[in-house]
N, C-alpha and C positions, 0 to 999 in steps of 0.2 A: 404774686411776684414771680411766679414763673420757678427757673432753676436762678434767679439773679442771685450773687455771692453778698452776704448779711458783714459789716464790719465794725467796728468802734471807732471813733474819734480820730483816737490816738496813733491808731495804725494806717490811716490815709496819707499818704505821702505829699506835703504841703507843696499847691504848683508855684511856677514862678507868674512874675509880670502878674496882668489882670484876669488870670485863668483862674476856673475857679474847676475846683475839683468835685464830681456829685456822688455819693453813695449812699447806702440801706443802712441808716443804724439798726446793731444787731441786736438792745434792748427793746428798742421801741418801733422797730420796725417803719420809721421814718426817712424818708427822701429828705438828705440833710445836703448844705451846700457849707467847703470847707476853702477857703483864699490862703493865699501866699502868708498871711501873716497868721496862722493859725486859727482864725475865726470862723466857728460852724454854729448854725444859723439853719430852721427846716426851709425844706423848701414853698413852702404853704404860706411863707413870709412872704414871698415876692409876687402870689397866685393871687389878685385881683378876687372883689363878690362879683359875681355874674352882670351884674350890671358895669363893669372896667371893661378894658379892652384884649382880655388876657384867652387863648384860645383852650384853654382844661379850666375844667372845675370839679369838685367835691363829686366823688360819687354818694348812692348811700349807704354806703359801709364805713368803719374807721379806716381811714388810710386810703381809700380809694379815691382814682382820678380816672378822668374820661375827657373826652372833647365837651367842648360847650354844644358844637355844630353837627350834625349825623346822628339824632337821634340813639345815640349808645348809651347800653348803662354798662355800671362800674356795679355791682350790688353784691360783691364779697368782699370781706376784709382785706384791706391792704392793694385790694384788684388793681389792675390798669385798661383802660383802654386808648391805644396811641391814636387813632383816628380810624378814619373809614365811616361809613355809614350802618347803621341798626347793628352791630357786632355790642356783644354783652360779654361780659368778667365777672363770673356770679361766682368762683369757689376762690376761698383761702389764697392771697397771693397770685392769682388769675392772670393772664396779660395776653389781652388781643390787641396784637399792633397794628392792622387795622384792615382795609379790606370791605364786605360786607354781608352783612348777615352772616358772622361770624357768632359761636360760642362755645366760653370759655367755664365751662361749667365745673370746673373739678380743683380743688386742692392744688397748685403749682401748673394747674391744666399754663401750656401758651398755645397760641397762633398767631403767627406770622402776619399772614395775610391772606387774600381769593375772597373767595366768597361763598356762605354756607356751608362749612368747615364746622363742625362741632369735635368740642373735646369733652368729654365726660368721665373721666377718671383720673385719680391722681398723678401727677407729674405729666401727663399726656403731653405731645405737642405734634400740631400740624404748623408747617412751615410756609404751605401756600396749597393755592388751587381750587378746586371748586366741588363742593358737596362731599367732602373727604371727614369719615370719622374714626377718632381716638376714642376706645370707650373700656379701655383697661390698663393698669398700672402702667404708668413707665412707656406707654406705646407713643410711634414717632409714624410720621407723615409725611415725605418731603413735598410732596408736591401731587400734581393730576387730577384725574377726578372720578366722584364715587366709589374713591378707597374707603377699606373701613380695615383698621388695626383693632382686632378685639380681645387679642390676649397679650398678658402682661409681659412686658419689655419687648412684644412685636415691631415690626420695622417693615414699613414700606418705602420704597423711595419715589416712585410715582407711575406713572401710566393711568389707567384706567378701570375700573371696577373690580381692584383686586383687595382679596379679603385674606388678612393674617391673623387667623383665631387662635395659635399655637401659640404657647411659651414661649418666648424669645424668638419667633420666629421672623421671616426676614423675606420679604419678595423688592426686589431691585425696580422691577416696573412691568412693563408689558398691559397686557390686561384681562380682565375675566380672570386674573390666576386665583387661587383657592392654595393656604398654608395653616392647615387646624392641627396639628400637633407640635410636639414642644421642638425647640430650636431644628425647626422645619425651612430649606431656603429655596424659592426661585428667583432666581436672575434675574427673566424678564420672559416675551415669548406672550404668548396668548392661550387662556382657558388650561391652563396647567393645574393639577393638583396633587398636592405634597399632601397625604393623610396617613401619614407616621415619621416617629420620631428620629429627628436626627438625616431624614430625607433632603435631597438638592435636587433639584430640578434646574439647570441655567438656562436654556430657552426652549422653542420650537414652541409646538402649538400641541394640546389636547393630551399633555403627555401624563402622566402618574407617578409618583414616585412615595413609599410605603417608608418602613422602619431601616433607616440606616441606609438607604440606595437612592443612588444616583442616576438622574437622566441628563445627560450632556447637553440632547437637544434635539431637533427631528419633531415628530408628528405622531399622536396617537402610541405615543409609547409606553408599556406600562412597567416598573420596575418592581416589584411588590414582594419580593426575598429581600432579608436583611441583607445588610452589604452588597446587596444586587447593583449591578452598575450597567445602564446602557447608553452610548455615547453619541447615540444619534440613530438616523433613519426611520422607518414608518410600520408601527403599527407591531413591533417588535415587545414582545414577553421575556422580563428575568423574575420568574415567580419561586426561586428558592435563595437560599443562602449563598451569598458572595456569586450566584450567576451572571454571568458578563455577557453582552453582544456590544459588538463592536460597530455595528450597525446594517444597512441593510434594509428587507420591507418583509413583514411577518415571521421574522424569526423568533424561535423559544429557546427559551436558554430557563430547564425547570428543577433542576437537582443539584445538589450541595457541590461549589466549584465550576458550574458547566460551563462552557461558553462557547459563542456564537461567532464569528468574526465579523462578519458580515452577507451576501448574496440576499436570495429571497424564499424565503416558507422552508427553511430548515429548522432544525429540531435537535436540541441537546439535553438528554433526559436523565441523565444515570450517573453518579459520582464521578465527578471530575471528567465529564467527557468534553470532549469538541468539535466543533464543525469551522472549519477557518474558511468557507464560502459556498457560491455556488446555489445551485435551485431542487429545495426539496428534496437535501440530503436529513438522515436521520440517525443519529445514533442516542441508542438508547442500552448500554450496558456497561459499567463501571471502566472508564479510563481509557475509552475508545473513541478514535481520531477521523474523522473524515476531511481531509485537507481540501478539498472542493469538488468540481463536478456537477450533474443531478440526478436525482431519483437514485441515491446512493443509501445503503445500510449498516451502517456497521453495530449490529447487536451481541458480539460476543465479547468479553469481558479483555480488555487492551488489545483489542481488535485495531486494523489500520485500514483504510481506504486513501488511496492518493489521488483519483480526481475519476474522471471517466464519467459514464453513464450505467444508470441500472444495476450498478455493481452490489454483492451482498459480502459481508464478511461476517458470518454468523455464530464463532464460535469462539475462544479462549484465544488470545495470541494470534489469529489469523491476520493476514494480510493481503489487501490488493492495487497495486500501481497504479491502476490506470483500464484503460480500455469500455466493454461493455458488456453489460449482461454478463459476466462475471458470478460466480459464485463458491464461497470457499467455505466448508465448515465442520472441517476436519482440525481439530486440535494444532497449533502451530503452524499452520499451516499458509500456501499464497501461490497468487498469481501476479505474476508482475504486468501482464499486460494483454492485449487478444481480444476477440469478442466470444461470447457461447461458454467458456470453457468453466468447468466442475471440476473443485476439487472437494471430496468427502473423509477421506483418508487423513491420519493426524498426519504431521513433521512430511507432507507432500509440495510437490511444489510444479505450476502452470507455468513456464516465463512470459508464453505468447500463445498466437496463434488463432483457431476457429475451432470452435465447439470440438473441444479436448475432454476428457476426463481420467480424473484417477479418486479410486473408491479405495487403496489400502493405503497401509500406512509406509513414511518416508521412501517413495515414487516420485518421480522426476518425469514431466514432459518438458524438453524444449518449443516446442513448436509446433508446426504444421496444420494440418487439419482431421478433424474427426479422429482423435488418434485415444486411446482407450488402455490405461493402464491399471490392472483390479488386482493387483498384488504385490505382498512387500520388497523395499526396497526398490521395483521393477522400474525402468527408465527408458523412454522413447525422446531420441533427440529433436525427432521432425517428421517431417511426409505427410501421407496422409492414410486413413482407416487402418493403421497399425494397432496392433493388440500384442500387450505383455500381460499374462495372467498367469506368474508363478514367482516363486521368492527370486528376487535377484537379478529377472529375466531383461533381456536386453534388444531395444530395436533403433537402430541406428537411425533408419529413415527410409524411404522409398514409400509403396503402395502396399495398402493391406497385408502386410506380413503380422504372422503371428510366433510369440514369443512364448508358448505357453509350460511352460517346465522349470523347476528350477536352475537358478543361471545361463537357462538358454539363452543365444546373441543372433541376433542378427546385423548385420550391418546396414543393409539396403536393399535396393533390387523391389521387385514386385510378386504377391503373391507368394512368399515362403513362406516356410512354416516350420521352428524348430521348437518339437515336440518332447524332448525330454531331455534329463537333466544332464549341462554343460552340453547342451548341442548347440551346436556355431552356425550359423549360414553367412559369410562373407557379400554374396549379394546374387546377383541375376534374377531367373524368371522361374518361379516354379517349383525350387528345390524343398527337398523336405530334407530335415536332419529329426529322424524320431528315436534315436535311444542315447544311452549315457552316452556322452563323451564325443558323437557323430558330426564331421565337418562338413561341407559341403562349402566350397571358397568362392566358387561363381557359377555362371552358366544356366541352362535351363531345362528343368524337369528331371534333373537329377535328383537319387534319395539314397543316403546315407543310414540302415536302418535298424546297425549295430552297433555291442559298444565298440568303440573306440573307431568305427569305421573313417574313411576321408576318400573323398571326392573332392578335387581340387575344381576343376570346372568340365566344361564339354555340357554333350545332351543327350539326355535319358539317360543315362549312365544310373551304374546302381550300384551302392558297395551293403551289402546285406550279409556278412558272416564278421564275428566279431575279428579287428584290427584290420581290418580288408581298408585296399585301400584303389581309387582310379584316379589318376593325375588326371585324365581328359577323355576327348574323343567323344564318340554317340555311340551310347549304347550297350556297352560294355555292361559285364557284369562280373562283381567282385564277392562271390559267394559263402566263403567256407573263412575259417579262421585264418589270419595274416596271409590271407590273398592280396596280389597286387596286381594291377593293371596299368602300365605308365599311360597308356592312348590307343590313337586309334579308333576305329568301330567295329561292332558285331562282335567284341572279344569276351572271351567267358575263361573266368579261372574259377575251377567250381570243387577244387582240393585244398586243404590247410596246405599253406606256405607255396599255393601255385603263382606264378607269375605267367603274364603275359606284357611283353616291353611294349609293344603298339601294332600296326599291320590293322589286318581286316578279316574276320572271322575266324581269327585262332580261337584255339581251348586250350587251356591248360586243367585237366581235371583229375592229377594225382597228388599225392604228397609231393612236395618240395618239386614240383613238375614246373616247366620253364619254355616259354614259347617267346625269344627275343622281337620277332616281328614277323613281315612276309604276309602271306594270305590262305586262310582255310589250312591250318597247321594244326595237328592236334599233340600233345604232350599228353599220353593217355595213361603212364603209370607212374611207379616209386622213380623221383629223379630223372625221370625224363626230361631231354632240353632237346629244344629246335631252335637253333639260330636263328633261321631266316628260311627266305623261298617261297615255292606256292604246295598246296595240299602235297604235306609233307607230314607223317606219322610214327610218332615216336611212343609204342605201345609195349616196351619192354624196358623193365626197370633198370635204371641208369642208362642206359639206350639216350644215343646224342647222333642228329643231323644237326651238319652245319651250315646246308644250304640245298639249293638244287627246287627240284621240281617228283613231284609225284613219288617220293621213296617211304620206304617203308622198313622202318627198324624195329623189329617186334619178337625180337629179342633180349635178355639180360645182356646189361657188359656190352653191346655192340654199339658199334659205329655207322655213320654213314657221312665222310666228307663234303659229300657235293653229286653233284651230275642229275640224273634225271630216271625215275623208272629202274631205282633201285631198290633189294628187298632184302634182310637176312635174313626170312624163312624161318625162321623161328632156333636159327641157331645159336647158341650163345657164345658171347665174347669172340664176334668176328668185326671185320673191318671192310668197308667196302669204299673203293675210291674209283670214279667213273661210272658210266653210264650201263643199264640193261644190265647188271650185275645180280646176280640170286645166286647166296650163300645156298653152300650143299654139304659142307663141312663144319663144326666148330673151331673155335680158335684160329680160325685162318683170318689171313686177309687177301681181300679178292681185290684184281687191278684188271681193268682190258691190256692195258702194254707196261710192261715196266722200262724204264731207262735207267741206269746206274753209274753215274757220272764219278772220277775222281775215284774208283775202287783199286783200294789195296792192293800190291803185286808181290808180298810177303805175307806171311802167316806169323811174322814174328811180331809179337805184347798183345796179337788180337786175340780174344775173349773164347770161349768155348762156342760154338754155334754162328763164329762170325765167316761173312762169305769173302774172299780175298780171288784175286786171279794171277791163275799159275800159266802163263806162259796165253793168255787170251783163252782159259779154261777157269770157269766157275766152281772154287772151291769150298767149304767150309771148314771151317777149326773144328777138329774133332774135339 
């Protein structure tokens, strides 16, 4: 009888008119006919002996019926068979409606119709098509051919040679597909197989799907981790738990969480990691990202890759943006972008650029090329073959400058070098700043090689005694303790606290000695100053020319104004004003002419020693 609903009598709803109503009685398992006026009646009353004109007759079981015509039997209890040709109804209740070379072999077994359809197990049914079998509890057929449903409550709906041996398992059509474990589903698609529990497969061809994972569709896919899900593309692997790809051709997606997004022949290996595209990227270490690219790495644990080529991010926290050939594997560490560049150092960071490196920790390269930072803190903005290798050290940018001291700076320029610690080189060509604290602001081939020295810019210049300092000029030298040189060339201040303002081969080489400017001036003792002038010599302490040519004050206390080929002889505390003058006395002051303009013509409020004129005679104040 199939799944047909069994009633009584009494609960058939009486038709109207000359309809008549047919059902199963539920005692006796008889095809009863019930009219309008409440009279039921089997229906085997109205079924002619084989010899009338009536088209079923008697199968041979109780209650079974078949065609007269098409060679069918009816040969279980109760069977049916509706027509068709050679189709049989051998179990319990059976019903082949018709079709051919049908059988109905089982307990409630039906079939519809097609032909060569076998049901074999209770409650089974195929609904049509051709060579399709039922051959476990409960299993359904809709249609196609050379299906076989063989485990209980299986479901196929039809296509072509597909086999559902699972528990409740369920393939929609396609063909060749393959569903052996329990409530295992494919959609449709061809040569698919679902071999574990609670897997979906919806189409594509050749795909796989294990315990609790799903394949959306695609080609050659294998999902084989529980909860693994991949939702298309070719020939892609989720072989762990909850691993996802998104699609794609030969992606793995192999450890707890990972997933794949899509591209081709990438590789997601390690708790929770990902790869969202790209060709034969790979991360393989817990919770680490490669966002696309190829031939990318990220194996350090929450590592990041942003796209690029050849990039590695090897370590804890690393990160890299972008670029090539890239490699970062210093704890916290990244480049954001560049080809070549190395970072080894933790909390370092590449932004850009062409084969960079920094090996210490928390270092900064912006940029440039070939630029090499190997100590902490140390930071190169740009340029190119710069070198920071001391805590702190600083290179702004330019050509192979090196920064190696702590806090040393440079800012630019080519070829510096500031050698120890908080030495500055502002920029030019050449300059060195090698002790504490030594400036050097620009220019070239100047060296700065004290503490606290400063060389502003100019060339060759040198400030070498501690606080020394040359604003400019070539060649200068800045010797002894708080020496100064504003410019100029050939200048030498070679005493603590000597000055030279600028000119052209002065010296200043005593204490607090002072040569303003002029050329070939010497400042040779305590306090010496020279204004100005040419080879002019100030060799007596406090001894001061203010100008002129060739004089010579090489005396204490004396003077020399001005003029040319003057000398004081070594007298002390005189004065000379004008030319060819040689002191021969002390305390005097020597003059070739005097003129006294505006003199006094009284001696009265003036001073003791003052000169006044008495009548055009030259007097003094006694």
């Amino acid at each position: 009888m199939g799944n047909l609903t069994v009633s009584q009598p009494n609960n058939i709803w009486s038709p109207s008119g000359n309809s008549l109503a047919v059902f199963v009685d539920g005692v006796s398992g008889i095809i009863k006919l019930k009219d309008a006026l409440g009279n039921v009646q089997p229906l085997s009353d109205f079924i002619p002996s084989p010899s009338g004109s009536s088209p079923f007759e008697y199968g041979t079981a109780n209650g079974a019926i078949k065609p007269v015509l098409g060679s069918n039997t009816a040969s279980g209890i109760f069977s049916k068979v509706g027509g068709g040709k050679s189709n049989s109804a051998s179990g319990l209740y059976s019903v082949t409606g018709g079709g051919q070379n049908n059988q109905s072999g089982s307990a409630l077994a039906t079939i519809g119709g097609g032909n060569f359809n076998v049901v074999n197990a209770s409650t089974g049914t195929i609904a049509g098509g051709n060579a399709n079998s039922a051959t476990a509890f409960s299993t359904t057929i809709g249609g196609g051919r050379v299906n076989t449903a063989s485990g209980c409550y299986a479901t196929i709906g039809g296509g072509a040679s597909n086999t559902a041996s699972g528990f409740c398992s369920t393939i929609g059509g396609g063909r060749c597909n393959v569903v052996t474990q329990a409530i295992g589903t494919i959609g449709g698609g061809f040569c698919n197989s679902n071999i574990g529990q609670y897997g979906t497969i919806a189409g594509g061809g050749f795909n796989c799907a294990l315990n609790y994972a799903t394949v959306g569709g695609g080609r050659i896919n294998i999902a084989s981790g529980a909860g693994s899900i991949i939702a298309g593309g070719t020939c892609n692997t989720a072989s762990n738990k909850y691993a996802t790809i998104g699609g794609g051709f030969c992606n793995t997606s192999s450890n707890f969480y990972t997933t794949v997004g899509g591209g081709k022949s990438n590789s997601a290996s390690a708790y929770y990691s990902t790869v969202g595209g790209g060709f034969c990227n790979t991360v393989n270490s817990d919770n680490a990202v490669i966002s696309g690219g190829h031939y990318n790495t990220a194996s350090g644990k929450c590592s990041f890759v942003g796209g690029g080529s050849c990039n590695c991010a090897t370590s804890i926290y690393t990160a890299i943006g972008g670029g090539r050939l890239n490699t970062v594997s210093g704890e916290c560490s990244s480049i954001f972008s560049g080809v070549c560049n190395t970072v080894s150092g933790e909390c370092s960071s590449v932004l850009s650029g062409f084969s960079n490196q920094i090996s210490a920790n928390s270092s900064v390269i912006g940029g440039g090329r070939q630029n090499i930072s190997c100590s902490l803190y140390g930071t190169i903005a740009g340029g190119y073959c710069n070198v920071v290798c001391c805590i702190a050290a600083t290179v702004g940018g330019g050509v192979e400058n090196t920064a190696s001291y702590n806090n040393a700076t440079i800012g630019g320029g080519r070829f510096n070098t500031a050698s120890y610690a908080n030495a500055t080189i502002g920029g030019g060509y050449c300059n060195t700043a090698s002790c504490n604290n030594a400036t050097v602001g620009g220019g070239q081939g100047n060296i700065a090689s004290n503490e606290f020295t400063t060389i502003g810019g100019g060339n060759a210049n040198s400030a070498c005694g501690n606080f020394s300092t040359v604003g400019g000029g070539q060649n200068n030298v800045s010797s002894c303790y708080f020496t100064t040189i504003g410019g100029g060339q050939n200048n030498t201040a070679s005493y603590c606290l000597a000055t030279v303002g600028g000119g052209q081969n002065n010296t200043a080489s005593a204490l607090n000695s002072t040569v303003g400017g002029g050329s070939y001036n010497v400042a040779s003792n305590l306090h010496a100053m020279i204004s100005g002038g040419i080879c002019n010599t100030a060799s007596g302490c406090y001894s001061v020319i203010v100008g002129g040519t060739t004089n010579i004050s090489n005396s204490a206390f004396s003077g020399i104004l001005g003029g040319h080929n003057n000398t004081t002889n070594n007298f002390n505390e005189v004065m000379l004003l004008g030319s060819n003058l040689t002191a021969d006395i002390a305390c005097t002051t020597f003059v070739n002419n005097l003129s006294i303009k505006n003199i006094p013509t009284s001696n009265t409020g003036l001073p003791s020693g003052a000169v006044w004129s008495n009548g055009g005679v030259l007097e003094i104040v006694p």
